[in-house]
C-alpha positions in Angstrom: -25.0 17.2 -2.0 -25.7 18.9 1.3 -23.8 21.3 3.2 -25.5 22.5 6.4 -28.6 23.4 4.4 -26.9 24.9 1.4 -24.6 24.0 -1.7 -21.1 24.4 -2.8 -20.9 25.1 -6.0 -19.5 22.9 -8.4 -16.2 23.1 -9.4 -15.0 21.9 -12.5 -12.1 19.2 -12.2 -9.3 21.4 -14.4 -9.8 23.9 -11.7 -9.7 21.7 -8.8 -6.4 20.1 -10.5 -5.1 24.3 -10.5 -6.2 24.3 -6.7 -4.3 21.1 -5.4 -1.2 21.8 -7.3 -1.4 25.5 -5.9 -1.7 23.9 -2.8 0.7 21.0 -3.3 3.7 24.0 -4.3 2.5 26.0 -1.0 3.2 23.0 1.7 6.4 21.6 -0.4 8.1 25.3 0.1 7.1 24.8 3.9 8.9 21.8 3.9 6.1 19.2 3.7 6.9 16.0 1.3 3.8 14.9 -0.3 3.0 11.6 -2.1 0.2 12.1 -4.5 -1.8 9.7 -5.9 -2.0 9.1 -9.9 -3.9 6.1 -11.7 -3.7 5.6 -15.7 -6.8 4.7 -17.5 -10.0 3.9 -15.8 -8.5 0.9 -13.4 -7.6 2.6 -10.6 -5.7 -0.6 -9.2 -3.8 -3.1 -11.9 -2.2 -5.2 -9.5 -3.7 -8.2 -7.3 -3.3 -6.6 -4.4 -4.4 -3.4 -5.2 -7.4 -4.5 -6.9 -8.2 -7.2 -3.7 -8.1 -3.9 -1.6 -11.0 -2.1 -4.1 -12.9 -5.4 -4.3 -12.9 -6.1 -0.9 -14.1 -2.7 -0.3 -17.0 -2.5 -2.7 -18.1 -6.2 -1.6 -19.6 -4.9 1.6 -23.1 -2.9 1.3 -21.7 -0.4 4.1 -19.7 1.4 1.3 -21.2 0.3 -1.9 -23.1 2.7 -2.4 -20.9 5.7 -1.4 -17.3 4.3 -2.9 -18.7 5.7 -6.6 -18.2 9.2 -5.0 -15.0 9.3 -5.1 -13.8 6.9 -8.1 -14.1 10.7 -10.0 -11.8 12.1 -7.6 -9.0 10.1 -7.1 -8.8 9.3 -11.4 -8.5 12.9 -11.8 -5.8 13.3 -9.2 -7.4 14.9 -6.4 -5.6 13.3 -4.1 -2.4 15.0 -3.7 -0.9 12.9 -0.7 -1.1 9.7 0.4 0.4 8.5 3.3 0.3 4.4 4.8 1.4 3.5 8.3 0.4 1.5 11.0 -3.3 0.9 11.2 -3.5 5.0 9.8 -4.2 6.2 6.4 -3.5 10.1 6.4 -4.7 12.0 3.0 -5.1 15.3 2.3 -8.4 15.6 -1.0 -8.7 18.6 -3.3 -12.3 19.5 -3.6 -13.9 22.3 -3.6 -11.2 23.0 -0.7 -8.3 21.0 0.5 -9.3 18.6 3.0 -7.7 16.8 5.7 -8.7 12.8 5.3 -8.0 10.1 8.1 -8.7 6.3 8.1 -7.7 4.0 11.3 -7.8 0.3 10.4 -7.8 -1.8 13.8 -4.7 -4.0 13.9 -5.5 -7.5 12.5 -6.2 -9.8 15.3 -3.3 -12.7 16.1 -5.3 -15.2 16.1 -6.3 -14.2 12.3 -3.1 -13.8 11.4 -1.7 -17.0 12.9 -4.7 -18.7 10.8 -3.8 -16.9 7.9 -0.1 -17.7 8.1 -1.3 -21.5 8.9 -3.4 -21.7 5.7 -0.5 -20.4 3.4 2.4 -22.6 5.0 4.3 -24.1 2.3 2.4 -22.6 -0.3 4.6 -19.3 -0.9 7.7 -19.4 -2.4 9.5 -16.6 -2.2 9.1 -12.7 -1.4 8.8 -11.7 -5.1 5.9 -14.2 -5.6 4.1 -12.7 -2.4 4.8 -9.2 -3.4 3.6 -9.9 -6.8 0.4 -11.5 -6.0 1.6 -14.7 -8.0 0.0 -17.3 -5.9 -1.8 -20.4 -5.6 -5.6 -19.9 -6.0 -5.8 -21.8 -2.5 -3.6 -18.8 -1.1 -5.3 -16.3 -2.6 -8.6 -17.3 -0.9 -7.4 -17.4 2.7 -5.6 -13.9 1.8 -8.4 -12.4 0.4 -11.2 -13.9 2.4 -14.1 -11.8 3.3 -14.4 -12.1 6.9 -11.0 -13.7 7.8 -8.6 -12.8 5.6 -6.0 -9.4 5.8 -8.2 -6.7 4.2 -10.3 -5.0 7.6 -14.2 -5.1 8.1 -16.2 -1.6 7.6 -16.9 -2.1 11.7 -12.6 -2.3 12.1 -12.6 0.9 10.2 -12.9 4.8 11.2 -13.3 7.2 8.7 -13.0 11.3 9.4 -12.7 13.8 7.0 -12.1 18.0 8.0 -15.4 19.1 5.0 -18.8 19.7 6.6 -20.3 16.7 4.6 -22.6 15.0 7.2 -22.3 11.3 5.7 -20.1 8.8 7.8 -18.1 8.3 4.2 -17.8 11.6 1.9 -16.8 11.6 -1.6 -13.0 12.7 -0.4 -12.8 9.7 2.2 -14.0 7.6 -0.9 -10.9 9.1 -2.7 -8.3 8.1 -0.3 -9.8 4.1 -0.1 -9.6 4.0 -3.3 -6.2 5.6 -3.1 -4.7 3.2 -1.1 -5.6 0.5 -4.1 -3.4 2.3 -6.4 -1.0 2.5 -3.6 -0.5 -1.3 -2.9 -0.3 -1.3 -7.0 3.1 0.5 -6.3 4.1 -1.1 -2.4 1.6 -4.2 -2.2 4.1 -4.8 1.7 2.3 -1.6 3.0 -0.8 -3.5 3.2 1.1 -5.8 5.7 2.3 -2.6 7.9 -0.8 -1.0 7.4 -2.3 -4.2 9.0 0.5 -4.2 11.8 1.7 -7.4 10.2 4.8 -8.7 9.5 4.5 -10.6 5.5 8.2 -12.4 5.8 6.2 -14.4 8.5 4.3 -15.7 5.4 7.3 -16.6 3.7 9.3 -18.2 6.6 6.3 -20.9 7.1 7.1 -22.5 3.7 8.6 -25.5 4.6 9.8 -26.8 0.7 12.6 -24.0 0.1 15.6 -23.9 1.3 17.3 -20.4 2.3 19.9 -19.3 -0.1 22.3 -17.9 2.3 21.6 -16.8 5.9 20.0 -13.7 7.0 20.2 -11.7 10.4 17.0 -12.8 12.4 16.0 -16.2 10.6 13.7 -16.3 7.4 13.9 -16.8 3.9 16.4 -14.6 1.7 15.9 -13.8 -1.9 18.1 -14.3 -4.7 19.6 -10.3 -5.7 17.7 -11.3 -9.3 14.4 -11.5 -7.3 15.4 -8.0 -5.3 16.4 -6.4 -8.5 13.2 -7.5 -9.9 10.7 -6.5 -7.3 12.4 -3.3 -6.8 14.0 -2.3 -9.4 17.8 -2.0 -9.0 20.3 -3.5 -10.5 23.3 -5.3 -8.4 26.5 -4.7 -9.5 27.9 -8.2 -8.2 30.0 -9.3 -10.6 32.0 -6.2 -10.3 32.8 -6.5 -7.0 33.5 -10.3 -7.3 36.6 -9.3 -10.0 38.2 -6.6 -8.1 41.7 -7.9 -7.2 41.8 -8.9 -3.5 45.4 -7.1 -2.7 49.2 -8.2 -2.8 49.6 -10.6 -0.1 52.7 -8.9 0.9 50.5 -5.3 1.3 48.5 -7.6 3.6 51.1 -9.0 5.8 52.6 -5.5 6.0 49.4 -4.1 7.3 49.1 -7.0 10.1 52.7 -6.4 11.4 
């Protein structure tokens, strides 16, 4: 590849693993939390919504034929950080330097996501099936749709990266799309805040299930099962529920 009329030379992927740790221990003693990315295997993304991301992705001839660069990179953990927010995917790539990588997604239009949270009305369950990607195959098509379902257009998408590759999309911007896949392998609801999005809209247009208790602002709440099972904690309720409750004389002596 092309730098300005010359080439880096190569560096072998043990030693750019050496670099970005290096690097990683330099900007955690400064104070900097970092989220790096790791994938087992040759799947970078397991789940369906982290492989919708990467298929979505590589569907569109814009990246096709630049995504491969960076499949490489972000198996052999080159990306040491990985950040999601609001329309803004901040990485920083190990390559033959560190590089700064940004991606801004354009906030999903309303009408989109009013359509999109029309088509699935009734059809979701309950926040662990969302978060799970354990739907109807009629969900998963409006979901997943090419051109208007929640994953962005390359035309809703900037890409900048700090190396001096000219391309629009470099090997280490490759890196961090794919990084976001394994990402929503681990929080599939960041694709939701990445999208500016609210996914409990989603769940509170199923019109079959009732509520199992009521929750601050409206919606649908969970069972603590389905909590514990999506985020793996374990609830404690049956202790609390055999604690003794008090004397009732101790209470009336506190009221008086």
């Amino acid at each position: 590849m092309a730098w300005y009329g010359e080439f880096r030379p190569y560096v072998p992927v043990a030693e750019r693993r050496r670099m970005g740790q290096r690097e990683a221990k330099k900007r955690m003693k400064k104070g900097q939390t970092l989220a790096p990315v790791a994938t087992a295997g040759r799947k970078i993304a397991t789940t369906f919504w982290g492989a919708a991301w990467c298929d979505h992705l590589e569907s569109h001839s814009d990246y096709a034929n630049r995504l491969p660069r960076g499949r490489t990179y972000v198996r052999n953990g080159s990306v040491i950080h990985l950040e999601i927010g609001k329309g803004r995917v901040t990485a920083l790539v190990q390559g033959s330097e560190l590089y700064d990588v940004t991606v801004t997604i354009a906030p999903l239009a309303k009408a989109r996501w009013a359509k999109i949270v029309g088509g699935c009305a009734g059809k979701i369950d309950s926040l662990v099936e969302l978060l799970q990607g354990k739907l109807s195959r009629g969900v998963m098509e409006v979901v997943t749709h090419r051109e208007s379902g929640l994953f962005p257009a390359p035309a809703q998408i900037e890409l900048k990266c700090s190396c001096p590759d000219w391309a629009t999309m470099c090997k280490h911007v490759a890196a961090a799309l794919y990084g976001v896949g394994a990402r929503l392998d681990e929080k599939p609801e960041l694709l939701f805040v990445l999208r500016d999005v609210d996914h409990l809209a989603l769940i509170e247009s199923a019109g079959g299930a009732k509520p199992r208790g009521p929750r601050a602002g409206g919606g649908k709440v969970i069972a603590q099962k389905d909590v514990a099972s999506v985020f793996g904690i374990e609830l404690d309720v049956a202790a609390r529920r055999k604690r003794p409750a008090g004397r009732p004389e101790a209470r009336a002596k506190a009221v008086g």
